[in-house]
KOLNU-74715 format. One line per field, with one value per residue (C-alpha): z, y, x; residue number from 1. Coordinates in steps of 0.02 Angstrom, whole numbers, plus 32768, in hexadecimal, padded with zeros to 4 digits. Last residue first. Example, Ala and Ser with C-alpha at 12.3 -4.5 7.8 and 13.67 -1.06 7.14 Angstrom:
// KOLNU-74715
w: (8165_8186)
v: (7FCB_7F1F)
u: (82AC_8267)
num: (2_1)
***
This chain:
// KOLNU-74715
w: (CB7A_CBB5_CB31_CABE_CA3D_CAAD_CAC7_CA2C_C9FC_CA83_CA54_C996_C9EB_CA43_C9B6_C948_C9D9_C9F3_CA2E_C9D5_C91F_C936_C99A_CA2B_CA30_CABA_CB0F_CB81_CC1C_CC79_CD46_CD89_CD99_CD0D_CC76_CCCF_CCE3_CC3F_CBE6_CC4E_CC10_CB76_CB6D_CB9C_CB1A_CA9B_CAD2_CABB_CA13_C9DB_CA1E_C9BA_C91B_C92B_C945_C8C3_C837_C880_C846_C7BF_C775_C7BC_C76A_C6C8_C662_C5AE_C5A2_C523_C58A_C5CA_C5E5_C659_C6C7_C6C1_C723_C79D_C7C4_C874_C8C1_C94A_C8B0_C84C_C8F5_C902_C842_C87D_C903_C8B9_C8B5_C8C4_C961_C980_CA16_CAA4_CAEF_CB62_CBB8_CC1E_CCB4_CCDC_CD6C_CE1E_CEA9_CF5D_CFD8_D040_D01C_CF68_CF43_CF9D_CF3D_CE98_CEB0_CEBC_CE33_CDC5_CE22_CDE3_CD36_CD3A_CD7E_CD08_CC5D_CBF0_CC08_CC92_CC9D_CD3B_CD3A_CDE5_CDC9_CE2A_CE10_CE66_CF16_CF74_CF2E_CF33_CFE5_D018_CFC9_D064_D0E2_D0B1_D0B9_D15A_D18D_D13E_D177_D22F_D294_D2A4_D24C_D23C_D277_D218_D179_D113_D135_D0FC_D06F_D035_CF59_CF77_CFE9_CF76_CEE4_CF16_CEDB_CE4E_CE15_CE20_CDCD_CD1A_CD56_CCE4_CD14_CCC2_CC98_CCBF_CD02_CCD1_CD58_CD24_CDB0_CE28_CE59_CDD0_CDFE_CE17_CE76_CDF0_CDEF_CEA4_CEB8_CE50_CEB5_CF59_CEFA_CF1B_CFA1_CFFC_CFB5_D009_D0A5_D0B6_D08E_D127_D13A_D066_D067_D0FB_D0D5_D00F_D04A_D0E8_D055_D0A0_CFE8_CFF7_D0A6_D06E_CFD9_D054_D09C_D007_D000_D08B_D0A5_D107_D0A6_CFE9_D003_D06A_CFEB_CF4F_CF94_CFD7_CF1F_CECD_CF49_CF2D_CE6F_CDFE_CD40_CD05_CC42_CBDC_CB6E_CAE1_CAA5_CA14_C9AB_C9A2_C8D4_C88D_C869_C8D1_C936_C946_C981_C945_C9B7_C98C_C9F1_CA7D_CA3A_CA91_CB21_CB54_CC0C_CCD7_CD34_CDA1_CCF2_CC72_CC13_CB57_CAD6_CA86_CABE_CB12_CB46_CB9B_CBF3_CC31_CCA6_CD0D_CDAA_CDEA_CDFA_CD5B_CD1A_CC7D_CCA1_CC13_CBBB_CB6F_CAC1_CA75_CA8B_CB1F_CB77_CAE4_CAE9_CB9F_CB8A_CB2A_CBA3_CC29_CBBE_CB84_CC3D_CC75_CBEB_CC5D_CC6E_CD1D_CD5C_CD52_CD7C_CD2C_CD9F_CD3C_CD96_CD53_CD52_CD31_CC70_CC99_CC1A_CB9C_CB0A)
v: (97D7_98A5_98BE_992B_98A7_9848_98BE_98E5_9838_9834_98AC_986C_97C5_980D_9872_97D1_9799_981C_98B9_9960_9988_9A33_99E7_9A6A_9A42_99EF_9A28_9A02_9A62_9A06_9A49_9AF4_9B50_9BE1_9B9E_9B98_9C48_9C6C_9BF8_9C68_9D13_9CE6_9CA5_9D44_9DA1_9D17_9D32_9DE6_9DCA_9D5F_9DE7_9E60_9E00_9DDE_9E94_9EC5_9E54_9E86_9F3D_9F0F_9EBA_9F39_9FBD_9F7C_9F1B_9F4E_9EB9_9ECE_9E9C_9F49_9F64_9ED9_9F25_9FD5_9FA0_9F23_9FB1_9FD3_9FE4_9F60_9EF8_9F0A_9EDC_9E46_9E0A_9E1C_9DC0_9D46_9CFF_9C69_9C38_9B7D_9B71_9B11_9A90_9A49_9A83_99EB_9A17_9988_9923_9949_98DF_98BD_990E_9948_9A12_99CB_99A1_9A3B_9AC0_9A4E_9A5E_9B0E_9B3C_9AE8_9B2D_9BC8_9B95_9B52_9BFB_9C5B_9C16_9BAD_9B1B_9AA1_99DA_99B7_9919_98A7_984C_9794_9724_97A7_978B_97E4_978C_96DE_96F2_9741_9696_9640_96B3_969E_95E5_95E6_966B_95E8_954D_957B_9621_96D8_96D0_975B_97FF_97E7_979F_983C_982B_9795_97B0_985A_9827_9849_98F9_992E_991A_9976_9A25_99CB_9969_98C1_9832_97E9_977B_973D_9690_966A_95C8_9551_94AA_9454_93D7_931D_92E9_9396_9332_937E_943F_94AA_955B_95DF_9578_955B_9636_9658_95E3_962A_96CD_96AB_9669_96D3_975C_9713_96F0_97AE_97DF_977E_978A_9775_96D2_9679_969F_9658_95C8_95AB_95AB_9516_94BF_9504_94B1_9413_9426_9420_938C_9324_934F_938B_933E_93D3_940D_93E8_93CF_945F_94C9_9495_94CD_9581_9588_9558_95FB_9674_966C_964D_964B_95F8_9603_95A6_95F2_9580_957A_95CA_9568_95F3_9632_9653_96E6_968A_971C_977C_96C5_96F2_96C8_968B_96D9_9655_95D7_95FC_95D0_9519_9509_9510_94ED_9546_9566_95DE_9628_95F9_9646_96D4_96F7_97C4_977C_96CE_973E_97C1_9739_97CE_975C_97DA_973A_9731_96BD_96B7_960C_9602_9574_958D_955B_95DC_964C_9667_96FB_9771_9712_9738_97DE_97FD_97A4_981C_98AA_98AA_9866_9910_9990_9A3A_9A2B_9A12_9A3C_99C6_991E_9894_981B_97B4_9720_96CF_9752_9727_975B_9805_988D_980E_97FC)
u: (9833_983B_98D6_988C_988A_9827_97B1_978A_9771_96F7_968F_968D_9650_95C2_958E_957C_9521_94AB_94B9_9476_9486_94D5_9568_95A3_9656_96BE_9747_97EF_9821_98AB_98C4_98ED_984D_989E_9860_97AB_97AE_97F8_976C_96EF_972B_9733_968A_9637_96C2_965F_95B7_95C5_961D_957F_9504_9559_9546_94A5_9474_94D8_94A4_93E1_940E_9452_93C7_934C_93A9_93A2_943A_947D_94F8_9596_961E_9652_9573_958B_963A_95E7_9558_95A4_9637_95E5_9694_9663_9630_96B5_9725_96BB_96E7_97A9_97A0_9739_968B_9632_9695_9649_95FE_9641_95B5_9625_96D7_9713_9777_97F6_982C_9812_984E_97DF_985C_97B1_97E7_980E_976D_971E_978A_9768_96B7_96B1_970D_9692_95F7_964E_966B_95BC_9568_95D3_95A6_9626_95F4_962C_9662_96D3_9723_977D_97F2_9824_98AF_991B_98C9_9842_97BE_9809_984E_978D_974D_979A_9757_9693_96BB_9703_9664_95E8_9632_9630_9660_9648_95AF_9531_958A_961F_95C3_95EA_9699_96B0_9658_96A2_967B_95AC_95D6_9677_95FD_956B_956E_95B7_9534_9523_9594_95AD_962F_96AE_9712_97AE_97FA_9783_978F_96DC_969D_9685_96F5_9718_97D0_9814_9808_979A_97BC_9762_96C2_96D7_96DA_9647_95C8_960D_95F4_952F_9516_9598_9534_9498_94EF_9506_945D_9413_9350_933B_93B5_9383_92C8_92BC_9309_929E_91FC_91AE_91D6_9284_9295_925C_92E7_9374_931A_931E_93C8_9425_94C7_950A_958F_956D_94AD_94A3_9518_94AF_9409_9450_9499_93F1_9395_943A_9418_94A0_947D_9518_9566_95D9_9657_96CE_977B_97B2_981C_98B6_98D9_9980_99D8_9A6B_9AAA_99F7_99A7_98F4_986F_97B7_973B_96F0_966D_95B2_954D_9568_9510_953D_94B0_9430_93C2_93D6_9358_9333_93AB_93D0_9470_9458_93AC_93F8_9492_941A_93B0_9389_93A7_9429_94BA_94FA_958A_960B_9665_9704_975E_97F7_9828_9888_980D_9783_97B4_976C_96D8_96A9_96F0_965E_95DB_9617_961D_9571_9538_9588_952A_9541_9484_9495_9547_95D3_9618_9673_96D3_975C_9786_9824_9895_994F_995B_9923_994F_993A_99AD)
num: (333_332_331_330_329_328_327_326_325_324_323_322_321_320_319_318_317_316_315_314_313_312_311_310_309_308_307_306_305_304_303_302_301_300_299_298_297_296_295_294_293_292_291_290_289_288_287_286_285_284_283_282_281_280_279_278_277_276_275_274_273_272_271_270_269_268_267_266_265_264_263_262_261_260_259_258_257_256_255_254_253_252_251_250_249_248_247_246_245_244_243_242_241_240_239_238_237_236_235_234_233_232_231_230_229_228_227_226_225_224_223_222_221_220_219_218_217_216_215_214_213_212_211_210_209_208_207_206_205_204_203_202_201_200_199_198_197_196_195_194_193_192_191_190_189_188_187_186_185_184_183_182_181_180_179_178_177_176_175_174_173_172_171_170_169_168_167_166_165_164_163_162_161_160_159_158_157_156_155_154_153_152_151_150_149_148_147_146_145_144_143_142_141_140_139_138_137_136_135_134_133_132_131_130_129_128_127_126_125_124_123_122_121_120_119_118_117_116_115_114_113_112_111_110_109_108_107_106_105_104_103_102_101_100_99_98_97_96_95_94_93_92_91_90_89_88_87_86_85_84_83_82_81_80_79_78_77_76_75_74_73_72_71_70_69_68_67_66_65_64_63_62_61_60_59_58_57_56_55_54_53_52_51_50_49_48_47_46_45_44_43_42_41_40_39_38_37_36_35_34_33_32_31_30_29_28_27_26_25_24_23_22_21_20_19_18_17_16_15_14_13_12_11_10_9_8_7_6_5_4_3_2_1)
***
């Protein structure tokens, strides 16, 4: 059972190097079971989504990516159809484009200015309009509905979205804007996304590790979100290392019992080899009370805390998809 059955745009931020676009794409395929269709977008211009996928950049258009993770209905025992995730490289240049044309009737023209390089200057000279730009892109994908002919209806949106330390900035349009348009199509559009974001069908992700600066970049962003009423979903906890050893193997080592423990089960080690057991061994139960401490600051933040291991293999699909089935069955999808 998801934790948030009435979100329909998930925004996943985090740190750099926290693994965002990982989770982004994961929950992706976690959404997409029992036959829903789900948009997972980028707006950096890293093209992340086409490397994590393996497949050949993504144009300004809405494509097939991959089948969702099949679902298993826990009160039948039977299996969901998945349903299926399509991807959208949004850059603010194509959505500029595609909102003259839509509201202006700009065609030809619209791309006369791109050719003269106007494009490029409206969105660099005015940050603000570039982020409505680009979540104004996000935000009719999330509102479709039947009279979009030949437009997909989707039932969740993810958002692999920028970093934390500018999240609230990217998701404030309106705000943002308040010293560039007061009025017109941009500032009523601007406004009209604002109800999305700020509403229930909307949660906002926080991806972290368990090192201080992200925790604390972490906390952060969830002051600022919810000092602009934009609302916070869940903390994701990436990269988590698997505890080699336990309690009761670190408290041998903090007694310094390695030694006596081998030669108990028939080992005659040298110094050097226990030496460098030690030494490994105590810098694994450093990193461990280090850890500690951050999980129980990010237990205590107030919202759901779900996590993801650190796979040995690295990401790629298969990875993607054992991602996501652990976050379904934590309840994040």
């Amino acid at each position: 059972m998801s934790d948030w059955p009435k979100v329909r745009l998930h925004v996943v931020t985090g740190k750099g190097g926290t693994g965002k676009s990982t989770v982004a794409a994961a929950l992706a395929l976690a959404l997409a079971g029992h036959g829903k269709n789900v948009l997972l977008c980028e707006v950096e211009g890293r093209q992340g989504i086409a490397r994590m996928f393996d497949v050949d950049p993504l144009p300004y258009a809405e494509r097939r990516l991959a089948t969702g993770l099949p679902e298993r209905d826990r009160a039948q025992g039977s299996a969901g159809g998945p349903g299926l995730v399509h991807a959208l490289h949004i850059d603010a240049e194509s959505a500029l484009l595609e909102y003259l044309a839509m509201y202006y009737k700009l065609g030809r023209a619209g791309r006369a200015l791109d050719k003269f390089g106007v494009i490029e200057f409206a969105t660099t000279i005015a940050p603000g309009v570039r982020d409505v730009l680009l979540t104004g892109k996000v935000f009719e994908a999330v509102q479709r509905n039947s009279r979009n002919k030949g437009a997909i209806q989707y039932d969740a949106v993810v958002l692999d979205a920028p970093p934390t330390g500018r999240i609230t900035q990217f998701l404030n349009v309106s705000n943002e804007l308040a010293g560039l348009a007061k009025v017109g199509p941009i500032k009523s559009q601007s406004d009209t996304m604002m109800t999305l974001f700020r509403s229930p069908r909307t949660a906002v992700h926080l991806v972290t590790v368990l090192e201080e600066m992200p925790v604390q970049e972490t906390a952060d962003g969830i002051s600022e979100l919810r000092a602009v009423d934009l609302p916070v979903g869940g903390v994701i906890v990436n990269l988590v290392r698997p505890q080699e050893l336990s309690p009761k193997d670190l408290t041998a080592v903090e007694a310094g019992t390695i030694a006596s423990d081998l030669a108990a089960a028939g080992m005659t080690p040298d110094d050097d080899l226990v030496d460098g057991l030690l030494t490994a061994a105590r810098d694994h139960a450093e990193r461990r009370d280090l850890e500690n401490t951050q999980r129980a600051l990010v237990n205590d933040l107030g919202v759901p805390v779900y996590e993801l291991p650190r796979l040995p293999q690295g990401v790629d699909l298969g990875a993607l998809y054992d991602l996501a089935s652990r976050l379904r069955e934590q309840g994040l999808a």
